[in-house]
N, C-alpha and C positions, 0 to 999 in steps of 0.2 A: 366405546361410547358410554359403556354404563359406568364406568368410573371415573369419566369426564361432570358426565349429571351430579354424581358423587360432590364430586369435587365443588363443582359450582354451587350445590349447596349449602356444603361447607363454609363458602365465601360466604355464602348469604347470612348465613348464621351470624358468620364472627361480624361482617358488618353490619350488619343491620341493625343490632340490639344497638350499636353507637348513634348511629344515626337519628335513632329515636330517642337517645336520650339528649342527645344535641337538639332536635325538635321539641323538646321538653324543656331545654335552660334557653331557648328562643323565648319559646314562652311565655316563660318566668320574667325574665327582661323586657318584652313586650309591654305585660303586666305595670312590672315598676315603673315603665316609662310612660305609662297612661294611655299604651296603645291596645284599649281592651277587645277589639275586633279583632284583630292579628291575634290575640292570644290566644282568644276563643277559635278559632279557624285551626291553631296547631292543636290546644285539647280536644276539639273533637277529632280531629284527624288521627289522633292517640287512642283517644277512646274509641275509636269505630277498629282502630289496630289490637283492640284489647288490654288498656292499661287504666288501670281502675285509680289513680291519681289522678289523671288527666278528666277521667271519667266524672269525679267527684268535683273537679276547680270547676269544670263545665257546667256541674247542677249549681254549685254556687253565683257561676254569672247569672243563670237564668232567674235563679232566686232573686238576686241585687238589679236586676238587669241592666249589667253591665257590657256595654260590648254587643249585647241583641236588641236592641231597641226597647224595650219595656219587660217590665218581672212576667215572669212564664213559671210560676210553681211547677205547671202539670208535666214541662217537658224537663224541669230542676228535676221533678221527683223519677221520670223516666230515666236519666242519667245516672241520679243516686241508689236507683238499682241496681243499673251496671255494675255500679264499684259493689256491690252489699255483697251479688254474686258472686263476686271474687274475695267474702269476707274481712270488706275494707271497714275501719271500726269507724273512721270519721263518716263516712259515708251512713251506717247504719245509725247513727246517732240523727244527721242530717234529716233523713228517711224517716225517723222514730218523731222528731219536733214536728215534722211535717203533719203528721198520722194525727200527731195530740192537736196541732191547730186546723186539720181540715183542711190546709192548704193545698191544692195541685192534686191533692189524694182523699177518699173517705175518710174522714173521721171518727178511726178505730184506736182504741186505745188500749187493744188487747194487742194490735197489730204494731202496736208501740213498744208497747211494754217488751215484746218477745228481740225488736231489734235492738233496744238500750239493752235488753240482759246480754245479748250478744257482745254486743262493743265496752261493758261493764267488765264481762271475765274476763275481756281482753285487756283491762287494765284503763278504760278509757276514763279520767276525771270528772267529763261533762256526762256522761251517762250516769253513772254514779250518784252524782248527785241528784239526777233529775228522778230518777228511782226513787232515790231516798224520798223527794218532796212528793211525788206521786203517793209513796206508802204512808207518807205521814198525814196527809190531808184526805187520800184518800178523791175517787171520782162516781159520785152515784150510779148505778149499776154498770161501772162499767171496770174500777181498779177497787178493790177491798181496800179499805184503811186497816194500816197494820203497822202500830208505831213501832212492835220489834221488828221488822223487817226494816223500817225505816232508821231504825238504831242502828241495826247492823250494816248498812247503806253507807251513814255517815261517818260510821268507824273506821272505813275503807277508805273513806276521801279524806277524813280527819289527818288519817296514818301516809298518808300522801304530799300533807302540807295545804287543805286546803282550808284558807283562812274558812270561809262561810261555813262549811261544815264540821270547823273544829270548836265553832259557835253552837252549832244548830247540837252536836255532840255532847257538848258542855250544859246546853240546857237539859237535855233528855237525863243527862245523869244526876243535875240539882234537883231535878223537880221528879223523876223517877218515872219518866214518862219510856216507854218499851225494856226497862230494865231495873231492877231494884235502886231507889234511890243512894245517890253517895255522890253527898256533896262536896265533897274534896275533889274527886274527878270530876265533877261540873265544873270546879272553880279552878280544879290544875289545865283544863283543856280551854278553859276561856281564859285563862292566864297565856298558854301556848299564843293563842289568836289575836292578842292584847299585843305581846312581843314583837310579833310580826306586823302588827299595826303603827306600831309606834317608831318600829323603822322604815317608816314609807316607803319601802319597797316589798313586795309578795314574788312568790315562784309564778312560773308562765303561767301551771296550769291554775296555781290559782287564781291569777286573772282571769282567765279564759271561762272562769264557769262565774265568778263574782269580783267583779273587780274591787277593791277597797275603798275605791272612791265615787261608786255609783249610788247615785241618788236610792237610798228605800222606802223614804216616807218622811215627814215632817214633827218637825217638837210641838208644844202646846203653843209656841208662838208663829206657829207656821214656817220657819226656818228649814231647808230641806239637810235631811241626817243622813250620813252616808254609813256606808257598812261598817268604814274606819271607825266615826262614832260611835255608832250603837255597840262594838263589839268593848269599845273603852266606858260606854254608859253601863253596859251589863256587867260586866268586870265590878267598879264600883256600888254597884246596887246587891249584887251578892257576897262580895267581900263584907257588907254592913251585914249580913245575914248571919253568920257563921265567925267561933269565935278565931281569937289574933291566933292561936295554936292551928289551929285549922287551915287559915290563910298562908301562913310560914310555910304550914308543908305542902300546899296546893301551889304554891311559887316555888319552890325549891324543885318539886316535880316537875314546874312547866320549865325549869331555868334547865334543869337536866336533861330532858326530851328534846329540848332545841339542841342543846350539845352534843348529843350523841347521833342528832344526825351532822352535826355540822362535821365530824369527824369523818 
C-alpha cells in the first residue's frame, strides 16, 4: 500500500508541474487574444498554486484593470507580494512604484527604497534607475539626496545599455556632480547615448525604463522634445564647450564602448 502512495505521488510530481505550465501558456494566449477574464482566472489559479509570475501578471491586471472590471491597486499590491515572497525582482520593483505613489499601499518610501535595492542587486534595469533618480533628487524627509549614490546608480544602468542613464551619466561626469569632474567622460557617455539614438532603435530594457521617443518636455517654441532629442541637443551643446582634441577622444571612446560590446 505504502509504495503505491509512493508511487502515485510520484505521478503527481512529474505531471503536474506540466500541467501548470500548460495552464500558464493558456494564459499567455488568452492574453494576446484579448481574452483578459480567462487569463486572469488561470493567473490566479497559479498564483493561489504558488507561482509568483502568474502571481505578478495578476497584480498587473488589477493595476490596468484588465480583465476585473476596474484598476484595484489595493488587491495589484496584495498579489505583488506574493511574487516579492518568492523574491520575484519584477514584482519588487512593481511593489516599490506602488509604495512611492501611495497606490493600493501607504505611502512609504523607505519601504520602496528597500524593494528597488532588492530587484536592483538582482540586476533589474528599471529599479536602478529609479534609485538613481530617488538619490539624485533626493525626497524631503523621507530619501536623503546623495548625488554619489545617484552616480553610482547610473553607472550601473549606463553599463547595461541604458540610453536615459548613459545621459543622466554623462551629465554628472561634465558638470562633476557625485564625482570629480571629467569632461571627456561626460561627453564620451553622451556620445555612447547619441549612437544609440541616432540608430532609432535602443535595447529592451532600455525601452522599458525610458523609451527614446517619449515625450520629456517642450523647446522655447512649445514643440514637445523627446529623450531622442535632448540626448542629440546635449551632445551638441557640450561638444561647443570643450576643445576639438577633447571631443576626438570622447568619440573615439564612445565609438569603442559600442564595439566591444557588440562583439
Amino acid at each position: 500500500m505504502r509504495s503505491f502512495v509512493i508511487a502515485a505521488l510520484a505521478a503527481c510530481l512529474l505531471f503536474g508541474a506540466p500541467a501548470a505550465r500548460a495552464d500558464m501558456a493558456e494564459a499567455q494566449q488568452a492574453y494576446a487574444n484579448g481574452d483578459f477574464t480567462r487569463a486572469v482566472e488561470l493567473w490566479q489559479d497559479e498564483a493561489a498554486a504558488g507561482d509568483a509570475d502568474a502571481a505578478w501578471y495578476v497584480g498587473n491586471m488589477f493595476v490596468d484593470g484588465l480583465g476585473v472590471g476596474y484598476p484595484d491597486p489595493t488587491l495589484a499590491a496584495i498579489y505583488y507580494q506574493m511574487a516579492v515572497d518568492q523574491g520575484h525582482a519584477e514584482a519588487q520593483v512593481s511593489l516599490g512604484l506602488l509604495h512611492i505613489q501611495g497606490r493600493g499601499v501607504e505611502q512609504d518610501y523607505h519601504r520602496a527604497v528597500e524593494l528597488l535595492y532588492d530587484a536592483a542587486e538582482a540586476g533589474h534595469a528599471v529599479a536602478i534607475v529609479e534609485l538613481a533618480n530617488l538619490f539624485a533628487e533626493g525626497v524631503p524627509n523621507e530619501v536623503i539626496k546623495s548625488e554619489p549614490h545617484a552616480f553610482e546608480w547610473y553607472g550601473v544602468a549606463a553599463s547595461q545599455g541604458i540610453v536615459f542613464a548613459q545621459m543622466r551619466l554623462g551629465q554628472f561626469y561634465f558638470h562633476g556632480i557625485g564625482a570629480p569632474q571629467d569632461q571627456q567622460a561626460g561627453l564620451m557617455w553622451i556620445g555612447v547615448a547619441r549612437e544609440v539614438a541616432r540608430s532609432r532603435s535602443e535595447p529592451y530594457w532600455s525601452n522599458r525604463v525610458y523609451p527614446l521617443d517619449a515625450e520629456i518636455g517642450a523647446d522655447d517654441d512649445g514643440v514637445p522634445t523627446t529623450l531622442r532629442d535632448a540626448v542629440a541637443a546635449l551632445y551638441d551643446d557640450y561638444v561647443s564647450q570643450v576643445s576639438p582634441e577633447t571631443a576626438v577622444d570622447a568619440q573615439q571612446a564612445a565609438l569603442a564602448w559600442i564595439a566591444e560590446r557588440a562583439n
